[in-house]
MDAnalysis code that builds the backbone (N, CA, C; Angstrom):
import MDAnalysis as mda
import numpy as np

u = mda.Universe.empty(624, n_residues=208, atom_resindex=np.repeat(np.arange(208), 3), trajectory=True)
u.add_TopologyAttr("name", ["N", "CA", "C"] * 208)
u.add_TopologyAttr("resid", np.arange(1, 209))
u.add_TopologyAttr("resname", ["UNK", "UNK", "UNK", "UNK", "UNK", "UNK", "UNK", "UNK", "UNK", "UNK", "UNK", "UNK", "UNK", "UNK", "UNK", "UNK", "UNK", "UNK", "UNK", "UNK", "UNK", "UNK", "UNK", "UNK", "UNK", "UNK", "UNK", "UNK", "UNK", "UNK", "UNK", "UNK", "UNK", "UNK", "UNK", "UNK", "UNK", "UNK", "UNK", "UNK", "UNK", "UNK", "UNK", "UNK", "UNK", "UNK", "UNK", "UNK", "UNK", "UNK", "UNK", "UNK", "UNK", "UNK", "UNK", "UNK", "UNK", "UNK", "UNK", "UNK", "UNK", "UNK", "UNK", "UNK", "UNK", "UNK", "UNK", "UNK", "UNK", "UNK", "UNK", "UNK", "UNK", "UNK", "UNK", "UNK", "UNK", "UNK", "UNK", "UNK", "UNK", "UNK", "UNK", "UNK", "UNK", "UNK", "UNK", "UNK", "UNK", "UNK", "UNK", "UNK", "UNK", "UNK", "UNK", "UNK", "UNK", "UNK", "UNK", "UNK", "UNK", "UNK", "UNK", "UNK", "UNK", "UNK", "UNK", "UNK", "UNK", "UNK", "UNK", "UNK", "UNK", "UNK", "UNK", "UNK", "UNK", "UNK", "UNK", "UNK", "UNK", "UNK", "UNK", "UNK", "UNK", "UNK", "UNK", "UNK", "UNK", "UNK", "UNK", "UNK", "UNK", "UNK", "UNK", "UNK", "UNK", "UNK", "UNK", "UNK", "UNK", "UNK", "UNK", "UNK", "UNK", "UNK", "UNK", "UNK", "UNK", "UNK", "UNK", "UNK", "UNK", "UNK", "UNK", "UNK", "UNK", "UNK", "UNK", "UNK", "UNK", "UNK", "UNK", "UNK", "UNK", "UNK", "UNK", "UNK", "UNK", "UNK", "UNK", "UNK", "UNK", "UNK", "UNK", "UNK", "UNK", "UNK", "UNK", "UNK", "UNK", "UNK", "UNK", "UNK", "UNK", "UNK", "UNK", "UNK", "UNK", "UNK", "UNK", "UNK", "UNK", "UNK", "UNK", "UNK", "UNK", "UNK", "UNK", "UNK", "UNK", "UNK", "UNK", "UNK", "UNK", "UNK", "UNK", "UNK"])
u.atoms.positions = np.array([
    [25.127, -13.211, -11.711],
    [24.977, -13.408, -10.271],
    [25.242, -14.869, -9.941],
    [25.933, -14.887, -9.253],
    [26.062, -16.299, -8.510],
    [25.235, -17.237, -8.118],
    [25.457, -18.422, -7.938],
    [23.927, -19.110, -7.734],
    [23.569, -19.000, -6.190],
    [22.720, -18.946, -5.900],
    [21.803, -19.085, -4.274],
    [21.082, -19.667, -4.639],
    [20.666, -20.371, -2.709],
    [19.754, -21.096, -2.520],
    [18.194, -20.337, -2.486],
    [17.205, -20.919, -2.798],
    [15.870, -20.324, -2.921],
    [15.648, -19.438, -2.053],
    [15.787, -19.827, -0.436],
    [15.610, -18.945, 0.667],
    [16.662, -17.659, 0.834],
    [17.884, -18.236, 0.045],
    [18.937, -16.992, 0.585],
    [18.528, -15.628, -0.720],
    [17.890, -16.053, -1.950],
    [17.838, -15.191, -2.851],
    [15.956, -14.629, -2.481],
    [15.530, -15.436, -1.889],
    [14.352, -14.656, -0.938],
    [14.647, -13.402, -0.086],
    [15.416, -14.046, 0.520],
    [16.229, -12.578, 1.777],
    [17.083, -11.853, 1.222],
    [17.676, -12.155, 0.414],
    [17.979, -10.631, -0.279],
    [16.962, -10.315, -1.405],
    [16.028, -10.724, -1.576],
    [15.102, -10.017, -2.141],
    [14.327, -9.037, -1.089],
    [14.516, -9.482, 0.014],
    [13.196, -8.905, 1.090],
    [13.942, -7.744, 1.521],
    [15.283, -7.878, 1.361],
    [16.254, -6.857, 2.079],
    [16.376, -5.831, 0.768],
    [16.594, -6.302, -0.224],
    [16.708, -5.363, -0.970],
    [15.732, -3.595, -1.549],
    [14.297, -4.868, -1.246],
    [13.294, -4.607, -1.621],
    [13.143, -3.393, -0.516],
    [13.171, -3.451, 0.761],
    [12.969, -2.753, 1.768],
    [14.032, -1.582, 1.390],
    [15.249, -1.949, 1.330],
    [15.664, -0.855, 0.649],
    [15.550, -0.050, -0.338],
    [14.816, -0.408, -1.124],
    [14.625, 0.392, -2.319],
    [15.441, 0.218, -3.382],
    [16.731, -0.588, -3.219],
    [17.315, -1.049, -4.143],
    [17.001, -1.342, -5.468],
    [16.460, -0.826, -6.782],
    [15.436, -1.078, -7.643],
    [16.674, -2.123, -8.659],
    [17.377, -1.116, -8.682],
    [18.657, -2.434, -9.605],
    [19.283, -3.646, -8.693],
    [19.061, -3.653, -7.780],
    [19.333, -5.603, -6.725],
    [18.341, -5.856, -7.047],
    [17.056, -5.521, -6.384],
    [15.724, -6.359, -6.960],
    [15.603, -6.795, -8.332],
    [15.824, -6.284, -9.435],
    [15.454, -6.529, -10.769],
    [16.508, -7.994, -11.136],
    [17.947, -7.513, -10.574],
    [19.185, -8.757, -10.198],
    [18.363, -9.920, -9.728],
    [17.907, -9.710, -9.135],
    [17.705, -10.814, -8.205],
    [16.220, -11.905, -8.778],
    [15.639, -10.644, -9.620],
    [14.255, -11.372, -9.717],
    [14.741, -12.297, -11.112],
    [16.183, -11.508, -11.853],
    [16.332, -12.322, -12.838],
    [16.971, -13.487, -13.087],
    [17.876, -13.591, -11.591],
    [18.633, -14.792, -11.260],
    [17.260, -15.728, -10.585],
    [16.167, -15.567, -10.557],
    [14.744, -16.406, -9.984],
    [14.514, -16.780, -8.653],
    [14.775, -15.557, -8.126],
    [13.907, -14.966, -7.146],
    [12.618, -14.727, -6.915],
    [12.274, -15.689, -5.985],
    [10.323, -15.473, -5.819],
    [10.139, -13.683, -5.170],
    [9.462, -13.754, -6.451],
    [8.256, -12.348, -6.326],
    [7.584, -11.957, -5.247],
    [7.120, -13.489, -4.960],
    [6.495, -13.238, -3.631],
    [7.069, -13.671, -2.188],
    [7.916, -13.739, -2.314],
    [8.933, -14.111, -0.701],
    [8.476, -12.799, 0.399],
    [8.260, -13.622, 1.276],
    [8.004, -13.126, 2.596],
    [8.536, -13.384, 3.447],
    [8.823, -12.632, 4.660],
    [9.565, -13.058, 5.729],
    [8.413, -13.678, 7.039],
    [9.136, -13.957, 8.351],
    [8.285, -14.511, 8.928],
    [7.018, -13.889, 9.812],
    [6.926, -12.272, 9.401],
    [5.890, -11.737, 9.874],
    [4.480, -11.775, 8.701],
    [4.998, -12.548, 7.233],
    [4.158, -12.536, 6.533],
    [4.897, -11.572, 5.484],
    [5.294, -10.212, 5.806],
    [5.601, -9.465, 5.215],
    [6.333, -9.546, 3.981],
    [5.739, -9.320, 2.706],
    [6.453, -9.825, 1.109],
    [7.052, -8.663, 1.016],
    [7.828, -9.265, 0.027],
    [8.505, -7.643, -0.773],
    [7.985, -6.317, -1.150],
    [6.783, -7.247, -1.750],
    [6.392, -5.881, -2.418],
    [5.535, -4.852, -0.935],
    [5.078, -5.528, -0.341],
    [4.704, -4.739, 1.032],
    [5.752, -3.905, 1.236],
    [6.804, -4.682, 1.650],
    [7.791, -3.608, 2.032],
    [8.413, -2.700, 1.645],
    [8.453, -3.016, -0.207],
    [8.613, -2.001, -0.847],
    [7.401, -0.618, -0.425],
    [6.717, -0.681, -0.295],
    [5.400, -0.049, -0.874],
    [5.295, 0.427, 0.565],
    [6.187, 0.438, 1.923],
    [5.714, 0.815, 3.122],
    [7.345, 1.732, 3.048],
    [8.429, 1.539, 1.897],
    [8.997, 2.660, 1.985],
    [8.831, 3.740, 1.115],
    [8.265, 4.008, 0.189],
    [7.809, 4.301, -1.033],
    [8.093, 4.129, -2.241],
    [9.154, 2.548, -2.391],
    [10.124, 2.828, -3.061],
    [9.035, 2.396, -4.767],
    [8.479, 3.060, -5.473],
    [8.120, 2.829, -6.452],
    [8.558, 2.490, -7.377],
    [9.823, 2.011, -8.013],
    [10.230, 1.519, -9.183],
    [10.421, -0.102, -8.519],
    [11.153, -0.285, -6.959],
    [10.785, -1.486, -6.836],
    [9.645, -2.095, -6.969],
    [8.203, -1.113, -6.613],
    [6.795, -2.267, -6.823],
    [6.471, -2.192, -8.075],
    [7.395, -1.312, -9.180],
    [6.819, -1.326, -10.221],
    [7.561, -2.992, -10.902],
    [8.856, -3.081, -10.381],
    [9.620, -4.247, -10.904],
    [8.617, -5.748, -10.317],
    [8.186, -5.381, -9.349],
    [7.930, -6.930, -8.339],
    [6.311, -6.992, -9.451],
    [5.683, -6.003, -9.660],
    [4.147, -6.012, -10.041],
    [4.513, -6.753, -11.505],
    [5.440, -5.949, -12.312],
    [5.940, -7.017, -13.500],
    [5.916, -8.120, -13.328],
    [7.078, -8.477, -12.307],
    [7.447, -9.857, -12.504],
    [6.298, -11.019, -11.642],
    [5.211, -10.347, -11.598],
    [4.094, -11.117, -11.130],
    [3.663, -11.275, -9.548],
    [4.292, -10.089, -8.979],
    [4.255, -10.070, -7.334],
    [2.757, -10.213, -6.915],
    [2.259, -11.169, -5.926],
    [0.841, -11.037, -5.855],
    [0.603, -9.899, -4.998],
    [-0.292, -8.969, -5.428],
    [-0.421, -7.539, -3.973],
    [-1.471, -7.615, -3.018],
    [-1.969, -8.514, -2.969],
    [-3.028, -9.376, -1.838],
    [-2.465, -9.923, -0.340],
    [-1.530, -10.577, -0.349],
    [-1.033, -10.855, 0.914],
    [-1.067, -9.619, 1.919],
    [-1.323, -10.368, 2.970],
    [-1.418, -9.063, 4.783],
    [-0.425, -10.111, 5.462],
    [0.527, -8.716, 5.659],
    [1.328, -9.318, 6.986],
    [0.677, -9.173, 8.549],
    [1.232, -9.501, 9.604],
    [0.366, -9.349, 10.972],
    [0.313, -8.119, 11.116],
    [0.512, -7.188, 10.668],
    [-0.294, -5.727, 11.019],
    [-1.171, -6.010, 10.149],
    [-2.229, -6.832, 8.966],
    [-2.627, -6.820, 8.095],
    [-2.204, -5.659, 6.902],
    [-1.029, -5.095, 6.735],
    [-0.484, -4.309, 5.925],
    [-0.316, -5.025, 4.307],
    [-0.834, -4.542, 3.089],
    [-0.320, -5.197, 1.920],
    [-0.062, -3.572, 1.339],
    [0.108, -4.055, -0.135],
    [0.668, -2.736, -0.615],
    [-0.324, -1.474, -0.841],
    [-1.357, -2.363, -1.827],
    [-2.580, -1.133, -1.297],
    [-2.921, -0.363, -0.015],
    [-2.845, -1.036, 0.860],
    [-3.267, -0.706, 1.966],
    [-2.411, 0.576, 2.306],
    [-1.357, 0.118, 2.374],
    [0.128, 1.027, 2.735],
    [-0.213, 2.083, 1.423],
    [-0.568, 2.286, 0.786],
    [-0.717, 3.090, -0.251],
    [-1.837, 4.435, -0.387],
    [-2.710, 3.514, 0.743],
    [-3.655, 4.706, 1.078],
    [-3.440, 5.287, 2.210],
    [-2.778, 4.942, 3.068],
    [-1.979, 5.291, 4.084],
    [-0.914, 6.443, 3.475],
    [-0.231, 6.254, 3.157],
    [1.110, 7.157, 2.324],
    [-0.077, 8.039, 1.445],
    [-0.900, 7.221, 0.712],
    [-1.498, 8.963, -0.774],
    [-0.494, 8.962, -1.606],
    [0.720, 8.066, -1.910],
    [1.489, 8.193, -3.208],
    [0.717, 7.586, -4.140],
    [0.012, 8.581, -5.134],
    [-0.481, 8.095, -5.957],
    [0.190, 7.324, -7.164],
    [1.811, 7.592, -7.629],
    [2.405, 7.115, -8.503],
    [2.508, 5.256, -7.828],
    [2.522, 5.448, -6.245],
    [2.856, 3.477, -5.815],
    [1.352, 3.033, -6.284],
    [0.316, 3.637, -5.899],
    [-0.931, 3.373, -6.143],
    [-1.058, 2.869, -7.666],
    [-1.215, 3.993, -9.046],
    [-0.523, 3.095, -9.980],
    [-0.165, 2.116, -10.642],
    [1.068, 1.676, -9.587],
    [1.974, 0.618, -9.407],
    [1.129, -0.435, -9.368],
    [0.793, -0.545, -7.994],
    [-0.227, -1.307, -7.600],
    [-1.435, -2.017, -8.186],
    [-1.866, -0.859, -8.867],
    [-3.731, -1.324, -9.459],
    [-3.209, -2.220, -10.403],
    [-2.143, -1.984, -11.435],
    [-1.476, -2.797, -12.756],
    [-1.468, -4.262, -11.852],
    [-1.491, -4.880, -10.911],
    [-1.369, -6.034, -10.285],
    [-2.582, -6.684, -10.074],
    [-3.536, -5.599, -9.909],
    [-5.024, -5.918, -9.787],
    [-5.613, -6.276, -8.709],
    [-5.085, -5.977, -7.859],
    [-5.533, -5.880, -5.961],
    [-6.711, -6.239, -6.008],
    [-7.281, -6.874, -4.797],
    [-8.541, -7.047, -3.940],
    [-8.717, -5.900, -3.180],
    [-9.672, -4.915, -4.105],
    [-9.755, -3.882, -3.358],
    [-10.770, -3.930, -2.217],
    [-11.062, -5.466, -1.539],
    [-12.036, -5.243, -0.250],
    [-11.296, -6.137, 0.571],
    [-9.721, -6.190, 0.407],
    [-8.670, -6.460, 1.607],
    [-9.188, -5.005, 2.520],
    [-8.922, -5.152, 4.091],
    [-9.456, -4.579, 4.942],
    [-8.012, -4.835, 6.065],
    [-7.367, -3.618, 6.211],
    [-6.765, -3.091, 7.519],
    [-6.855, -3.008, 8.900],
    [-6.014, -2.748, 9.592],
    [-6.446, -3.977, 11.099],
    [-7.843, -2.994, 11.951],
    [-8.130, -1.852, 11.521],
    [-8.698, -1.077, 11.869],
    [-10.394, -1.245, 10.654],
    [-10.280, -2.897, 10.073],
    [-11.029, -2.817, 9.385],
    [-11.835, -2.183, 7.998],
    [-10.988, -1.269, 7.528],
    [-11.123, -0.303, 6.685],
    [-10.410, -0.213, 5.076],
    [-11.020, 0.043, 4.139],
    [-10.119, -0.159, 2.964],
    [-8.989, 0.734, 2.639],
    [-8.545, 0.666, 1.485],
    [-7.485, 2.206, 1.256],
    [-8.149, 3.582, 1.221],
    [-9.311, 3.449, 1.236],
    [-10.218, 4.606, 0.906],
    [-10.340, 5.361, 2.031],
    [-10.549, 4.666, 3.159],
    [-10.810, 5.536, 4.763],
    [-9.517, 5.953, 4.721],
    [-8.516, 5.470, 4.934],
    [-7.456, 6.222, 5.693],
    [-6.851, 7.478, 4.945],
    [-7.001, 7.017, 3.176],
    [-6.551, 8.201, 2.214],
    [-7.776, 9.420, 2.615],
    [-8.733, 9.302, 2.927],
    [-9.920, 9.846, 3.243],
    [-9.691, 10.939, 4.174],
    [-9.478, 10.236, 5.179],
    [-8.735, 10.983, 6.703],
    [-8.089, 11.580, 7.065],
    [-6.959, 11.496, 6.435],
    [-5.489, 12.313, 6.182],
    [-5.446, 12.783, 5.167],
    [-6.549, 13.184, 4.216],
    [-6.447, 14.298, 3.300],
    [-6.083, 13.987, 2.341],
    [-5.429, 13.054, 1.959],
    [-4.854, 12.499, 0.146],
    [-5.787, 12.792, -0.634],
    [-5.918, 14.057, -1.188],
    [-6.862, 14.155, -2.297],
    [-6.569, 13.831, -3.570],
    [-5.248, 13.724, -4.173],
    [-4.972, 13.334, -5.198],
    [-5.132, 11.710, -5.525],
    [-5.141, 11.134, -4.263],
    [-4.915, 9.734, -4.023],
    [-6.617, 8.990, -4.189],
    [-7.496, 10.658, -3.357],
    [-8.918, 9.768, -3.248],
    [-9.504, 9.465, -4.638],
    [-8.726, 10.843, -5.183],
    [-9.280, 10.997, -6.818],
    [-9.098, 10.110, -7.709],
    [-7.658, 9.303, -7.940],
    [-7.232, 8.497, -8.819],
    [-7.840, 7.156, -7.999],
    [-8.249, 6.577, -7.226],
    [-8.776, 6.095, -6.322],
    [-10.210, 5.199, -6.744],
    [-10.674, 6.518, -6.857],
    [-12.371, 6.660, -7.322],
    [-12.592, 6.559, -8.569],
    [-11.754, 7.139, -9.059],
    [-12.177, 6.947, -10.826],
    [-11.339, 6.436, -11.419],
    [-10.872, 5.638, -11.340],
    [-9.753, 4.721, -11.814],
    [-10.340, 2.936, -11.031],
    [-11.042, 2.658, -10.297],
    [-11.528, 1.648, -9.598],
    [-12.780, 1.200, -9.153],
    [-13.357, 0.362, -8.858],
    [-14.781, 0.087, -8.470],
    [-15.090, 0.121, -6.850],
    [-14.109, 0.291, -6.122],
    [-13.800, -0.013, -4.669],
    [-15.353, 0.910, -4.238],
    [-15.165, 0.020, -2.713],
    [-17.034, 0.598, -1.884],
    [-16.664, 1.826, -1.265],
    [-17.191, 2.620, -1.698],
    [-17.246, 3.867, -1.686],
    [-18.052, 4.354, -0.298],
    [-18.648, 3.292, 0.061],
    [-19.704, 3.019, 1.242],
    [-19.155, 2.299, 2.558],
    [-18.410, 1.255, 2.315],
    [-17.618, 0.511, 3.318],
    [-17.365, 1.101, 4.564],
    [-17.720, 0.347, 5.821],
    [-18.267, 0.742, 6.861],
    [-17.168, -0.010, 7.535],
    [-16.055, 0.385, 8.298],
    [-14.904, 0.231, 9.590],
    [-15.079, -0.419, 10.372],
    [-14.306, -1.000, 11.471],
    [-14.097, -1.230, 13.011],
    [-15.005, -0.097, 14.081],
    [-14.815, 0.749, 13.111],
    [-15.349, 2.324, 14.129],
    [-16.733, 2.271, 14.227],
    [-17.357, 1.539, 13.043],
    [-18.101, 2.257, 12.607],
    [-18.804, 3.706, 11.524],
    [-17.445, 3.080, 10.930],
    [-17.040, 4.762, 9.900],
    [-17.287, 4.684, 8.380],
    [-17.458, 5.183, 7.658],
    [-17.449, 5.038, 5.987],
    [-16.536, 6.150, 6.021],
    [-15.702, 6.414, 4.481],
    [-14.648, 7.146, 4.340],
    [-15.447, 8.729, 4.098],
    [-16.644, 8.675, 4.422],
    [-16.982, 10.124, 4.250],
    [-17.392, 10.930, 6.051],
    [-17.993, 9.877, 6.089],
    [-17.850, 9.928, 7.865],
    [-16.164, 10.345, 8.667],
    [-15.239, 9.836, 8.229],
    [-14.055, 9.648, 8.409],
    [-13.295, 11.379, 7.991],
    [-13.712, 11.585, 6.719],
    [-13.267, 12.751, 6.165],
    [-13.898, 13.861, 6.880],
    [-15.155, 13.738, 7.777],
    [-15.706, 14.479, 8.434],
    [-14.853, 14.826, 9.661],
    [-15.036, 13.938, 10.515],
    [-14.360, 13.715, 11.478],
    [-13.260, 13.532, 12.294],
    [-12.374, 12.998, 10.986],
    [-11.025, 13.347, 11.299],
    [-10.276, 14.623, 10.569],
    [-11.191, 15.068, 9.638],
    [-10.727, 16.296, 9.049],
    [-10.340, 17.125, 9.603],
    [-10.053, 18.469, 8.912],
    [-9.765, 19.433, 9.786],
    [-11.449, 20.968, 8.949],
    [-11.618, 20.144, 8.069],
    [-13.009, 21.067, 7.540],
    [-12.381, 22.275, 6.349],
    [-11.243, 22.173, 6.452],
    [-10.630, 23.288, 5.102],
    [-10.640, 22.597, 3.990],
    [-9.944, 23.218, 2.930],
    [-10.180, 23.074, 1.500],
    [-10.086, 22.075, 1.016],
    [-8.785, 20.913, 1.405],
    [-8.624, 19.257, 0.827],
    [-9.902, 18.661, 1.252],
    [-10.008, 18.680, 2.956],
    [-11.167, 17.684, 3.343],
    [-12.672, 18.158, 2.410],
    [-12.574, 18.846, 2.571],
    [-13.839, 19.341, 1.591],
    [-14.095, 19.010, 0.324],
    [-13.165, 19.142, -0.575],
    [-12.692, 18.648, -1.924],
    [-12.791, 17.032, -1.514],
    [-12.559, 16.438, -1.119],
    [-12.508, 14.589, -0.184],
    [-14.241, 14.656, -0.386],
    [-14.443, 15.201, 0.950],
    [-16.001, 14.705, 0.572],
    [-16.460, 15.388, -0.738],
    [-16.471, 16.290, -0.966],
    [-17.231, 16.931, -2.678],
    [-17.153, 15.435, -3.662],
    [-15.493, 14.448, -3.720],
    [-15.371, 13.709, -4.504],
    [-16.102, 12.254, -3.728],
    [-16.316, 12.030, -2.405],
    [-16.564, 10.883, -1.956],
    [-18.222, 11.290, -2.404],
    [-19.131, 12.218, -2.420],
    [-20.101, 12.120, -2.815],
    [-20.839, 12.009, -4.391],
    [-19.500, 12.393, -5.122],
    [-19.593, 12.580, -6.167],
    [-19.547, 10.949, -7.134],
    [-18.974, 10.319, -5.943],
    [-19.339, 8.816, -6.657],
    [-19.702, 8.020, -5.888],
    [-20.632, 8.283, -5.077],
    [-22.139, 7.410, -4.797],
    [-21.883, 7.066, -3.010],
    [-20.916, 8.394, -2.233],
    [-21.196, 7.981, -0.985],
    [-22.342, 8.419, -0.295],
    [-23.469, 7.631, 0.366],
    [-24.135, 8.293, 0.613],
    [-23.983, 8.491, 2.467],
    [-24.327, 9.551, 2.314],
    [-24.592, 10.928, 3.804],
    [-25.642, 10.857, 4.369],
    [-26.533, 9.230, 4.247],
    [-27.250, 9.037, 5.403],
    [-26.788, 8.174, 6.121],
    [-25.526, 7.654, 5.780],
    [-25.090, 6.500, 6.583],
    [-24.471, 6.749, 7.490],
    [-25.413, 6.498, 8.817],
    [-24.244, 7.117, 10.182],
    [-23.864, 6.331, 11.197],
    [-23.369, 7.496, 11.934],
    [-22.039, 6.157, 12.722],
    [-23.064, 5.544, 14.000],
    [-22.015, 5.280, 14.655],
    [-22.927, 3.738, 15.820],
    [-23.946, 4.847, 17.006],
    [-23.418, 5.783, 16.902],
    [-24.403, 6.720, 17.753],
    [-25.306, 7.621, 16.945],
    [-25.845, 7.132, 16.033],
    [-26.654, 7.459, 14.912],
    [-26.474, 9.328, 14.156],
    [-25.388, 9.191, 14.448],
    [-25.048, 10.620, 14.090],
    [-24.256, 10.544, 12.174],
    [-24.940, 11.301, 11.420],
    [-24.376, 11.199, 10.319],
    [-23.550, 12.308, 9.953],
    [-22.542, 12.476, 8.662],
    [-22.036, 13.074, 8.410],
    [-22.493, 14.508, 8.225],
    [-23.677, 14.636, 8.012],
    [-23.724, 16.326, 8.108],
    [-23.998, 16.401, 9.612],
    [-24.701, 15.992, 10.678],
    [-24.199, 16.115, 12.210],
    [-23.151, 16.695, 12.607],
    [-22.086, 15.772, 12.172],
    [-20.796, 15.437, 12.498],
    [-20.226, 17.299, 12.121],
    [-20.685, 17.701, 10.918],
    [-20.213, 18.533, 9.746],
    [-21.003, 20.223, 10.770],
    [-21.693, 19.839, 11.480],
    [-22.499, 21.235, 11.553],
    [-22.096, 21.364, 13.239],
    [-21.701, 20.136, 14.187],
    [-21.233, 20.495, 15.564],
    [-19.766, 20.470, 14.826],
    [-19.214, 20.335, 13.796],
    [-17.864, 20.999, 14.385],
    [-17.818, 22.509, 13.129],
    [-18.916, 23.325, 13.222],
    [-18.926, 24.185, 12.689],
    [-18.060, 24.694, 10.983],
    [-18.228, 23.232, 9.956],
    [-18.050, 23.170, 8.967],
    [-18.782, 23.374, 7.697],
    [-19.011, 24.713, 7.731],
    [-20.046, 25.107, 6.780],
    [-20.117, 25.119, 5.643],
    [-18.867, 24.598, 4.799],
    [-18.802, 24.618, 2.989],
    [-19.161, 22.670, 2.880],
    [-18.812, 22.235, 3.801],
    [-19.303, 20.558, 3.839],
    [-20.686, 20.711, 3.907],
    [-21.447, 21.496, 5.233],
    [-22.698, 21.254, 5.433],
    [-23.124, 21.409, 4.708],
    [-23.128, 22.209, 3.626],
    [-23.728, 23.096, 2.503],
    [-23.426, 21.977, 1.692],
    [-22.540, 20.650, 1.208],
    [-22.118, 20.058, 0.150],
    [-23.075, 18.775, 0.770],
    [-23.301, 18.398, 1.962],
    [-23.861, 17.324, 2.575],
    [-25.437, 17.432, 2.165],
    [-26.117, 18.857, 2.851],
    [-27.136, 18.704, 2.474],
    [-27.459, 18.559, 1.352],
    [-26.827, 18.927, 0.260],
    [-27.151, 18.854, -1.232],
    [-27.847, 19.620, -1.882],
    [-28.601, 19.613, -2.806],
    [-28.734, 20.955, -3.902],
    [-30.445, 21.222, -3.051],
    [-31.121, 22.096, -2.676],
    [-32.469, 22.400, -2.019],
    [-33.274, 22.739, -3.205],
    [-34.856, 22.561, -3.012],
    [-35.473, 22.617, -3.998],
    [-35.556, 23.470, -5.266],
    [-35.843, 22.907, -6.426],
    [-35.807, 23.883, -7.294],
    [-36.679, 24.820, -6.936],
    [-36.356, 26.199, -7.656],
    [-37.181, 26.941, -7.550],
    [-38.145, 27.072, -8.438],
    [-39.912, 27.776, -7.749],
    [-40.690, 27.633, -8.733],
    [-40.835, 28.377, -10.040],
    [-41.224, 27.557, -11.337],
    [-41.314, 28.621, -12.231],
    [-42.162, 30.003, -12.249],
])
């Protein structure tokens, strides 16, 4: 590759990257191209990789030392965008970089609420047990990702499976939202009865 200037092998890194281009990016990172080049919304490569799905690019940028912490002005980084999407293979990608998993989205919230919300169950799973992230973490809304799975759910089989796993590693279902309404509330006015039944939890043993 020809020689460029620092900034011009930045922008075609940023361009490439957005494209998905996985063989320009790898070009480019080896002619010494910063990893972490951003354009002027903040936005790095690997964000942008990771907001098209292109996974072999964030797998190249996470190699070559891409930091996955930066927020552009939507506060978007790659995690973030990752729980958003539920591609668990970018996710992955991602953790190998070692994210700040209590970066927070403009809506205040980690990757956990929004994968939460929109049903990514494969995403909440590798998520949860693959990471230490707050399982509890409380929104802009006022929301924790089990509150969230309530509420924005639709109450069938994923959302259900969502909360079964958000409780299953230490969310707790007394924590409620700003109008003191908690997740089994939430779970029994919108007539969701395999949650209510998972919210309230196991009822007394019986006597011997």
């Amino acid at each position: 590759m020809e020689q460029h200037s620092e900034a011009a092998l930045s922008a075609q890194l940023l361009r490439a990257a957005q494209d998905g281009d996985a063989a320009r990016v790898a070009a480019l990172l080896a002619a010494g191209a910063n990893p972490d080049a951003a354009d002027a919304r903040g936005r790095t490569a690997l964000t942008s990789a990771a907001l098209g799905d292109h996974v072999e690019v964030v797998r190249a940028l996470v190699s070559a030392g891409a930091d996955p912490d930066p927020q552009d002005d939507a506060r978007n980084n790659a995690l973030l965008v990752s729980g958003e999407t539920g591609n668990v293979a970018l996710l992955r990608e991602v953790l190998r970089g070692s994210p700040d998993l209590t970066r927070t989205n403009r809506f205040g919230g980690t990757a956990l609420i929004p994968a939460a919300d929109r049903g990514h169950l494969p995403y909440v799973r590798e998520l949860l047990r693959t990471t230490g992230i707050d399982v509890n973490h409380v929104n802009h809304l006022g929301w924790t990702a089990l509150l969230e799975a309530v509420i924005l759910g639709d109450g069938g089989p994923v959302h259900t499976e969502i909360v079964r796993e958000l409780l299953a590693h230490g969310a707790d279902p007394q924590v409620a939202d700003r109008q003191g309404r908690t997740p089994l509330d939430h779970a029994r006015s919108a007539g969701y009865l395999e949650m209510v039944r998972l919210l309230q939890g196991p009822g007394p043993a019986p006597r011997p």
